[in-house]
N, C-alpha and C positions, 0 to 999 in steps of 0.2 A: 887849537890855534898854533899856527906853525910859530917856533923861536923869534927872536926880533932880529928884524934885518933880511933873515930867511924868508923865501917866498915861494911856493911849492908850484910848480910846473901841471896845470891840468892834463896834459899830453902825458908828464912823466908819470900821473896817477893811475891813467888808465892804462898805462905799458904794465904798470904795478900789476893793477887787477887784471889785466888779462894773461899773466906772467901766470898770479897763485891761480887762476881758474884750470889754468893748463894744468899745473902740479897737479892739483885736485883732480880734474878729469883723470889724469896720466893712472894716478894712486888707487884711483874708484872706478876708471871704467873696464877692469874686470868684473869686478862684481854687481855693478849697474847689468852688465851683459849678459851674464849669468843669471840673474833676478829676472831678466826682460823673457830669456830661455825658456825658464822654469815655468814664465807665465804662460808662454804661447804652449807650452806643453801642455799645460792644465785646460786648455781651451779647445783641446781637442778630446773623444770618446772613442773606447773601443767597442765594437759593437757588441762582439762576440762577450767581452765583459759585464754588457749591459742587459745583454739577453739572461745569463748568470743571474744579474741582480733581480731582475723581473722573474724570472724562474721562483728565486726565493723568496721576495717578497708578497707573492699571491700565496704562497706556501703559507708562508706564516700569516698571513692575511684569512687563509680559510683557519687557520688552528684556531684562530681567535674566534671566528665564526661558527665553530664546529661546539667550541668551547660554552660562547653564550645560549648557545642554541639548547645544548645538553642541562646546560643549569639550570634552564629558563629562566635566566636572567637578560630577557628582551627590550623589557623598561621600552615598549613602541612609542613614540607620537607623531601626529602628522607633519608635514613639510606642508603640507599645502594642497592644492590639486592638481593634478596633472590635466593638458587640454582636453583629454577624452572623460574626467572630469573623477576620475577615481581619486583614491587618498595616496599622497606618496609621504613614504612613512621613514620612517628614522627608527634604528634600533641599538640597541649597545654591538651590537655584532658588529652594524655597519663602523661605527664610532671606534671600537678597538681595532677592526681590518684596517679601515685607515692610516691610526697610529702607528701602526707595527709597519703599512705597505708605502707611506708619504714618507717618515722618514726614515726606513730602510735607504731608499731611494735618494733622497733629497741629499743624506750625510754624505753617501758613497760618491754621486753626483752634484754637486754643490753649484756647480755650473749649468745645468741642465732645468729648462723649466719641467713644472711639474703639476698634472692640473689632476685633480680627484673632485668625484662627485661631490665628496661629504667636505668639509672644513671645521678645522680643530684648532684650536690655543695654545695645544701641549705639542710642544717641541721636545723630544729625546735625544738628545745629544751622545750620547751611547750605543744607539743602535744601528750597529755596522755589521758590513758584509763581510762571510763567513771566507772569503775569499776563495770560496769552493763553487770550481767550473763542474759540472755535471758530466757524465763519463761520456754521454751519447754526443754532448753538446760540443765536448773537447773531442770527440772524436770523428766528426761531421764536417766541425766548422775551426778553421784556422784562426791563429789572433792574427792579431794587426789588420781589423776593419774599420780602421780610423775614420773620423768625421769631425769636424767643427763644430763645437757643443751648441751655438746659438742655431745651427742648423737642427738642432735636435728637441722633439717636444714628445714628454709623456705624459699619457693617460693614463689614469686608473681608476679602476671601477671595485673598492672597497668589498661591496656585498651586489651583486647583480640580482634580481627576484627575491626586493624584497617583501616584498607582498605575500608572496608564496613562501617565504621563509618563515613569518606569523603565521601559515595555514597549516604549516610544517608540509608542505610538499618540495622535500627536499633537493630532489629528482633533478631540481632545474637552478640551484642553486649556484651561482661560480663567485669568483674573484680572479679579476683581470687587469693585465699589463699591456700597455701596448706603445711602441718605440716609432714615432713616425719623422721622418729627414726631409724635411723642406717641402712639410705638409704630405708626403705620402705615407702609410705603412709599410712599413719595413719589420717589427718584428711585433709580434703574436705570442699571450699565452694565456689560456683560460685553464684555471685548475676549478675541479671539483672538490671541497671540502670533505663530501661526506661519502665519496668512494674513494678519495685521497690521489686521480688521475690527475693529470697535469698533461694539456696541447699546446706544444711549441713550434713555431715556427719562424723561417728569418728568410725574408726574399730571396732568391736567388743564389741562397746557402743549401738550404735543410729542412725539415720539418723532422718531428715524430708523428705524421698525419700522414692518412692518404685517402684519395675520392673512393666510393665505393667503388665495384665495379660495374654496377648498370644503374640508371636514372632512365624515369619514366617524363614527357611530356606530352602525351597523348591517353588523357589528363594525367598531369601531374598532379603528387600529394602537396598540398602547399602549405607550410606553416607559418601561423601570424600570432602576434600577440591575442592572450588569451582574456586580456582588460578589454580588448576592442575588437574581438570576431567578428562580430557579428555587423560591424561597419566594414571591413575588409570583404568578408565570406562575399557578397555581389559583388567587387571588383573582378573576386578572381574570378567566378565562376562565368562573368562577363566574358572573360580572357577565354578560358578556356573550359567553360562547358558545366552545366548543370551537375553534371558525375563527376567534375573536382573534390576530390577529398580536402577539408579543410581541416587542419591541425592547430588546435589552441595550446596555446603553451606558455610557461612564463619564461623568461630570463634571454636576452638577446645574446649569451654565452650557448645558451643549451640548444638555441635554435640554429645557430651556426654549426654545430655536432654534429646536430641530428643530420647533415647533409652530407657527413663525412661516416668512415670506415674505426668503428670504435672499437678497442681491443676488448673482446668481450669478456674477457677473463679477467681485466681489470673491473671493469665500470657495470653499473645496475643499467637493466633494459631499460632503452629508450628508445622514441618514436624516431622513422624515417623518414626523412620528406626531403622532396627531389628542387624542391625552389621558397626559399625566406623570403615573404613580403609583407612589407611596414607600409601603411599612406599619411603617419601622419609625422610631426616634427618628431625626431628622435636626439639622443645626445651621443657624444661623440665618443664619450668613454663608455656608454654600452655597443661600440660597433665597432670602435677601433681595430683592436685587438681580434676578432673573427674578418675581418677586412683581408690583413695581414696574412691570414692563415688561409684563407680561398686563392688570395693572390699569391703564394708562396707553390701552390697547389694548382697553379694554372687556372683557377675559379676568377670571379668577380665578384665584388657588390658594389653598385652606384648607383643612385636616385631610378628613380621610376623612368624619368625622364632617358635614364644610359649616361648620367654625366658623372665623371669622377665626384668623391667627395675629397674639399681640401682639409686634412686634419691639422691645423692648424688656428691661429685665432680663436673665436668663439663658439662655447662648445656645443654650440645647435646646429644642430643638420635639417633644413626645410623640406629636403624633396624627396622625404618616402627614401624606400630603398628597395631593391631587386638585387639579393642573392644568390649566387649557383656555382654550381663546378661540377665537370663533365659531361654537360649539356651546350646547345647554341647560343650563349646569353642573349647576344643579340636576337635570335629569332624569339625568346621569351618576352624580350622588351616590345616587338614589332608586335605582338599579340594581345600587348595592354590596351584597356580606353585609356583618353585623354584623363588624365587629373591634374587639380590643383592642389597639393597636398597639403598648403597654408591654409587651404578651407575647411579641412577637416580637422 
């Protein structure tokens, strides 16, 4: 209550308070400015950083894998059934890749959504990136391939064949990253745990990949998952001929390989096949990441149909897929029957 007698001006109160707001602004809006910087900074990614991170983090993702696999400390149990109606299984391998491959990624990227097959509890707050760019990677690809984090969505695929991982058919085993920019792939890496290889690649940068030099389609070898041959093997041979070679195999990592140029001094023999084909729902973090690496490589993969897939949103993909590089993808596509791949 104002003195007696005194009677306080409402006009003069608000000249008051918009007087100290100025002060205030005047004193703070350095460092409001500077706060506001530091955020718009954080809101953007380096690509070339982030291929780094993903590099490491499938790394350390197979150690873990390599590790449970060696101990036989598998401890399997099911998830449930997959629609082709086999077991999809859960294993401590898948469960420690994770851990080591979510939040490598997550801490270093904090900003960046982050989607993995498997899901865990255990948050480590400690494990961070080694801040080491890889020689070929720093030597390929330049920084400063900035983007706007919410533009940015990663996959990851923990343990790919796990199935074959319990059979110990190692051969097909991977752990994969994959960096996609307003639903496209943009960057690729499936390492192998248990010959310790590592395939990277970044659109319209670099790869360490390249197409073989010849591919056959007059029949092609075609490889498909090895839980559901035997529903594919008449698609393809529809397409193209009774005398198609048809190649079962586990891990949508090791099927993308097989269509590429593998350094054979690294890595154990694997099959070749000149075109990957899937007809039924697949998921996004088992394709992502070989996506990125045919298209980096001038190759393809898109639904049966020929339609891009959006990697983004929800991570089921409906429409089959058709893989390739160094071949006419389109003339592969035009040589498919019609399907509905939700019916299978």
């Amino acid at each position: 209550m104002a003195p007696m007698g005194i009677r306080l001006s409402p006009l003069g109160v608000a000249v008051f308070c918009l007087l100290g707001v100025g002060v205030i602004y005047h004193l703070y809006a350095g460092v409001i400015s500077n706060r506001l910087a530091a955020f718009r900074q954080r809101r953007t990614v380096d690509l070339r950083e982030l291929l780094a991170v993903s590099v490491e983090a499938a790394v350390l993702g197979g150690t873990e894998v390599k590790k449970v696999r060696e101990e036989n400390g598998l401890k399997e149990k099911s998830k449930g059934k997959t629609r082709e109606g086999a077991n999809e299984l859960l294993t401590m391998g898948d469960l420690q890749s994770h851990r080591k491959m979510f939040n490598l990624i997550s801490n270093t990227f904090p900003e960046v959504t982050v989607n993995s097959e498997e899901h865990d509890s255990m948050v480590d707050k400690a494990a961070a990136w080694s801040r080491d760019i890889p020689a070929d990677i720093r030597d390929k690809i330049d920084g400063g391939k900035d983007v706007p984090a919410e533009s940015v969505t990663v996959w990851i695929d923990p343990l790919d064949a796990t199935q074959e991982y319990t059979e110990n058919l190692l051969q097909y085993v991977t752990t994969m990253v994959c960096v996609a920019v307003d639903g496209k792939p943009v960057i690729g890496v499936i390492h192998q745990p248990f010959t310790g290889f590592t395939a990277w690649a970044f659109v319209g940068q670099a790869s360490n990949m390249r197409p073989r030099s010849a591919y056959s389609i007059s029949p092609p070898k075609v490889i498909v998952s090895r839980s559901h041959s035997g529903k594919v093997k008449s698609f393809v041979q529809d397409a193209f001929g009774n005398s198609t070679t048809v190649i079962g195999a586990g891990g949508a990592g090791y099927k993308v390989l097989s269509l590429l140029e593998m350094p054979t001094s690294e890595t154990a023999p694997m099959e070749q096949a000149d075109i990957y084909i899937h007809v039924t729902y697949i998921k996004k973090w088992d394709i992502c990441a070989g996506a990125a690496i045919l298209n980096a490589l001038g190759g393809h993969m898109t639904t049966v149909k020929g339609e891009d897939i959006d990697y983004s949103g929800t991570p089921v993909s409906k429409g089959g897929l058709v893989a390739s590089v160094g071949v006419d993808h389109k003339a592969i596509l035009e040589k498919l029957p019609d399907l509905e791949p939700e019916k299978h």
